[in-house]
Structures are given as structure tokens and as C-alpha cells.
DSSP file (Angstrom, degrees, kcal/mol; ACC not computed):
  #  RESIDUE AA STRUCTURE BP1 BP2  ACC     N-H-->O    O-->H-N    N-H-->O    O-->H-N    TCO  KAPPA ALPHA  PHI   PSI    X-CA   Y-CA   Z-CA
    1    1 A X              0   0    0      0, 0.0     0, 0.0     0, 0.0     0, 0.0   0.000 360.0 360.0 360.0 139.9   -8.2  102.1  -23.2
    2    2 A X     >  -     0   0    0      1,-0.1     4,-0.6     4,-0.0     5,-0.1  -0.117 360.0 -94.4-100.6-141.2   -8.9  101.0  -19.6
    3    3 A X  T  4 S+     0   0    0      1,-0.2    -1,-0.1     2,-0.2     4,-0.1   0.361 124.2  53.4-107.3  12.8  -10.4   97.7  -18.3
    4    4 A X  T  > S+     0   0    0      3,-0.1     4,-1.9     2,-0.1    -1,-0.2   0.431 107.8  48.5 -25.8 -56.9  -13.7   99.0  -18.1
    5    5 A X  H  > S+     0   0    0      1,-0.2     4,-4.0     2,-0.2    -2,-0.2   0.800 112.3  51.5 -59.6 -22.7  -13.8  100.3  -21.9
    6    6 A X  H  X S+     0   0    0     -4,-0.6     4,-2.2     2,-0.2    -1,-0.2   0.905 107.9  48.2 -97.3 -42.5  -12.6   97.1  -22.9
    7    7 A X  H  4 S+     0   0    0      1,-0.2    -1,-0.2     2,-0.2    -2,-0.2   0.817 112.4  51.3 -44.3 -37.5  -15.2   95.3  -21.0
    8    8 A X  H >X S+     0   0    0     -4,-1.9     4,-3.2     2,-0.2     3,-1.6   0.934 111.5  47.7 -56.9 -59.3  -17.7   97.5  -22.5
    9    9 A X  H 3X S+     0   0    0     -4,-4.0     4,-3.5     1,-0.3    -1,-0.2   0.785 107.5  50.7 -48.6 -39.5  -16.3   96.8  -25.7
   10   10 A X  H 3< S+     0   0    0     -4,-2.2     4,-0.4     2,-0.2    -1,-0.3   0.465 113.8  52.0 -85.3   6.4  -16.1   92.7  -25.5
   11   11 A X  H <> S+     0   0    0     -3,-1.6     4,-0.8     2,-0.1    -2,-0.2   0.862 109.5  48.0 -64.3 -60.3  -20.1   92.9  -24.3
   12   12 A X  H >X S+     0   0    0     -4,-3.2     4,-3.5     1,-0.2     3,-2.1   0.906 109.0  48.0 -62.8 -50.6  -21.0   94.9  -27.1
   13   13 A X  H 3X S+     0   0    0     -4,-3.5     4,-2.0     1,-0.3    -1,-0.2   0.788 113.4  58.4 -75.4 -18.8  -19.1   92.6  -29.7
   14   14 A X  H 3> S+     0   0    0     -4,-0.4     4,-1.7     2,-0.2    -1,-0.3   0.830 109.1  41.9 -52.0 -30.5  -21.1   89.6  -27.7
   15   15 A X  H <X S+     0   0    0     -3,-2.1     4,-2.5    -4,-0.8     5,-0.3   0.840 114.9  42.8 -88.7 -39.1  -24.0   90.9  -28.4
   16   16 A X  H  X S+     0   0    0     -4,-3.5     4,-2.4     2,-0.2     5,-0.2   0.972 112.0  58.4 -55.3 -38.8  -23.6   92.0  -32.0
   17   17 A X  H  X S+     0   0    0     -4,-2.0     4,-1.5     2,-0.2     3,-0.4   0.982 120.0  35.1 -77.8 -56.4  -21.7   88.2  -32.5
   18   18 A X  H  X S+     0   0    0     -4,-1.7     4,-1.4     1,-0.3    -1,-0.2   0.645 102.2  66.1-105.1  14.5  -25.5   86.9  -31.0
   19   19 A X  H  X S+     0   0    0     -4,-2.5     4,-1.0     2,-0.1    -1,-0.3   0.596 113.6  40.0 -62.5 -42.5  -27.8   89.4  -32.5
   20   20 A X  H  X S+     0   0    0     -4,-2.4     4,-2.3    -3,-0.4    -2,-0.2   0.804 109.2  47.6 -99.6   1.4  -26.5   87.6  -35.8
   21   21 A X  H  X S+     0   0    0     -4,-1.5     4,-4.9     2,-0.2     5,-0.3   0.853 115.8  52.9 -95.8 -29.9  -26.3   84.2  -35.4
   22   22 A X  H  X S+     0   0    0     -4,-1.4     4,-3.8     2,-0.2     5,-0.4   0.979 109.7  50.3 -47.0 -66.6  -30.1   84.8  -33.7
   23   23 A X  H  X S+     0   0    0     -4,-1.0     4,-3.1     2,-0.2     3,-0.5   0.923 113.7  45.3 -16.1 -85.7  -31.0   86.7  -37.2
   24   24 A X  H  X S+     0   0    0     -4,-2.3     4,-2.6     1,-0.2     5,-0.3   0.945 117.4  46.4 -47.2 -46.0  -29.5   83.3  -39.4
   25   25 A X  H  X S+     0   0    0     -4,-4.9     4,-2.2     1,-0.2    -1,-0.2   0.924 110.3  48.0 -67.8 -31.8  -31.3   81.1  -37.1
   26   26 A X  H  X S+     0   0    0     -4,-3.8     4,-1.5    -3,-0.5    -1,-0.2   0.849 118.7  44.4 -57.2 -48.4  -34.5   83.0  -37.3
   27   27 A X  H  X S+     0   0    0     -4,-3.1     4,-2.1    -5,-0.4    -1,-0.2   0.863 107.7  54.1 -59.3 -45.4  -34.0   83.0  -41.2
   28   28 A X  H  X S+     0   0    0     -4,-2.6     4,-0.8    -5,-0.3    -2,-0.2   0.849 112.9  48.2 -58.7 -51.3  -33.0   79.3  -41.5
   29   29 A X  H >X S+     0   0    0     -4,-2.2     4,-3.8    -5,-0.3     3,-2.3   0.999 106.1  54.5 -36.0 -84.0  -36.5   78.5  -39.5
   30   30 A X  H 3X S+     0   0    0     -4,-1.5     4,-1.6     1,-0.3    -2,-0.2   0.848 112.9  44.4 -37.8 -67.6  -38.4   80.8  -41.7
   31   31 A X  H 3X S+     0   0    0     -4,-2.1     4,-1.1     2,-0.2    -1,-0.3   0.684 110.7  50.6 -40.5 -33.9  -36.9   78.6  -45.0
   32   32 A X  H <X S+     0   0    0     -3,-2.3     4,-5.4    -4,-0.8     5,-0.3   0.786 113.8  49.4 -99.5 -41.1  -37.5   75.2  -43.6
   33   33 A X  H  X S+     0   0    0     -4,-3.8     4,-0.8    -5,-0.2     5,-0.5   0.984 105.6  48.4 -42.8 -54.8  -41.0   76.2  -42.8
   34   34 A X  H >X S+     0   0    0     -4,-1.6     3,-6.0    -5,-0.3     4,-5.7   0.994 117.5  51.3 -72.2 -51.8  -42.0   77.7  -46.0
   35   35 A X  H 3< S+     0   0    0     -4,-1.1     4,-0.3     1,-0.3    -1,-0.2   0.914 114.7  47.7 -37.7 -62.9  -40.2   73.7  -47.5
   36   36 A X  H 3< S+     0   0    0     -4,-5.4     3,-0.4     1,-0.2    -1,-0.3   0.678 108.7  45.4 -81.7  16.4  -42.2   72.3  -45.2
   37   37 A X  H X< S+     0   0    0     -3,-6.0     3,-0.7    -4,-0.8    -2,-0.3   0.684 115.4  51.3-101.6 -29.0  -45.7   74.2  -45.9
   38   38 A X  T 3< S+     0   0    0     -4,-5.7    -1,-0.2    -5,-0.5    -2,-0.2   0.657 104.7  54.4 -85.4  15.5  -45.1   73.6  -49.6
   39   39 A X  T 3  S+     0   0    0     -3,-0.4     2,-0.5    -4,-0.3    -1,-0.2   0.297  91.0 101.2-127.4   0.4  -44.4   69.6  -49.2
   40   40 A X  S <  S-     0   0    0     -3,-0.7     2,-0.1    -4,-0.2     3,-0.0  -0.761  73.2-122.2 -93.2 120.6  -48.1   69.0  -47.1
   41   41 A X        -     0   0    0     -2,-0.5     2,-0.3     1,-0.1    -2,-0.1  -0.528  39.1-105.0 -55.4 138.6  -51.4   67.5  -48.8
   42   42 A X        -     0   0    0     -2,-0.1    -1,-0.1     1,-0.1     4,-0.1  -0.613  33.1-108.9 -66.7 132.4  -53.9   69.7  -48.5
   43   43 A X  S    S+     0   0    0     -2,-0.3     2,-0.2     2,-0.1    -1,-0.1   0.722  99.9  20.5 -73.3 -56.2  -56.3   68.3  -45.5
   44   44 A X  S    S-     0   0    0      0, 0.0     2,-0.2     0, 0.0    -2,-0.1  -0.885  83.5-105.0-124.2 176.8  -58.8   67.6  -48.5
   45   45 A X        -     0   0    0     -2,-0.2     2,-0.1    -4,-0.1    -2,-0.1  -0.670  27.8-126.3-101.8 155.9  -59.1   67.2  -51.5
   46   46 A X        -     0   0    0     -2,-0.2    -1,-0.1     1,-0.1    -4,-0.0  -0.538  17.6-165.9 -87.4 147.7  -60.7   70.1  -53.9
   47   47 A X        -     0   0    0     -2,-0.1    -1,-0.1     3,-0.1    -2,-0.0   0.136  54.5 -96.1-123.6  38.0  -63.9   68.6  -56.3
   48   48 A X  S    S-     0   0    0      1,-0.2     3,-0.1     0, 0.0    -2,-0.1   0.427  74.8 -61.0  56.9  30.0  -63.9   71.6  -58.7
   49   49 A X  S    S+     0   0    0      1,-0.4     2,-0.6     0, 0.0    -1,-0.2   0.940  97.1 138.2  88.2  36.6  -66.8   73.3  -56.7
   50   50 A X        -     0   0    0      3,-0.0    -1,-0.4     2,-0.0     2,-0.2  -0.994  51.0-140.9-125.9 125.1  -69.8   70.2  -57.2
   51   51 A X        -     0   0    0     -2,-0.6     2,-0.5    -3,-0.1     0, 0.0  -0.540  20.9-119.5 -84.1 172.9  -71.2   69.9  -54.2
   52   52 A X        -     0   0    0     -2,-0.2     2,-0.1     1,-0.0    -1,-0.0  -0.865  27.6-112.0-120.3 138.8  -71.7   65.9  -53.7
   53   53 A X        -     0   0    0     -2,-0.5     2,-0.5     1,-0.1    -1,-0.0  -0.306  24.7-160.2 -80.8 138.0  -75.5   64.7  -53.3
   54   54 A X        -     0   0    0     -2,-0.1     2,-0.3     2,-0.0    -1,-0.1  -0.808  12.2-146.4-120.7  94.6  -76.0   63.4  -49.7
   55   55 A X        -     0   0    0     -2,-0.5    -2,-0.0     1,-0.2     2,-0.0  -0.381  14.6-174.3 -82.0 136.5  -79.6   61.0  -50.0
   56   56 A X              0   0    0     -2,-0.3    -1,-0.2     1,-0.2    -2,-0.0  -0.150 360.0 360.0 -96.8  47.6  -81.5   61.4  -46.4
   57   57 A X              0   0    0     -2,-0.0    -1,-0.2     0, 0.0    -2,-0.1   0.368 360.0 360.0 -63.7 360.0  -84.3   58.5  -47.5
């Protein structure tokens, strides 16, 4: 193999090496989101559909 292939070779296994650790991080993200969208009060609260009587006198 010459010193050219070999370069070739240690590029490619750089890139594969951060092609996965992108991929885990990307994933890890994607999980800590979802944790934190299921751990947030909803912005109001729901009042089973009655609307609430507003008097303009």
C-alpha cells in the first residue's frame, strides 16, 4: 500500500469515526428533547370545552 492509499484510507476512517459520533449526538438531542417536551405545562390550562362568560355591562 503506498502513502497515498494509506492517507486515503486514514480520511475515510475519519470520516466514518465522525459520521457516527455526529449520528449519537444527533440521537441523544432528539431524546433529551422529546424528555423535555413531555416534562412542560401546557401554556394553559384545558376547561373541558365551556367557554367562560365575559360580562361587558
Amino acid at each position: 500500500m503506498t502513502r497515498t492509499e494509506q492517507v486515503i484510507e486514514d480520511a475515510m476512517a475519519l470520516v466514518k469515526r465522525c459520521r457516527a459520533q455526529r449520528e449519537r449526538e444527533t440521537e441523544d438531542r432528539r431524546q433529551r428533547l422529546a424528555r423535555i417536551e413531555l416534562m412542560r405545562v401546557p401554556k394553559y390550562l384545558p376547561r373541558g370545552g365551556v367557554q367562560l362568560d365575559l360580562p361587558l355591562n
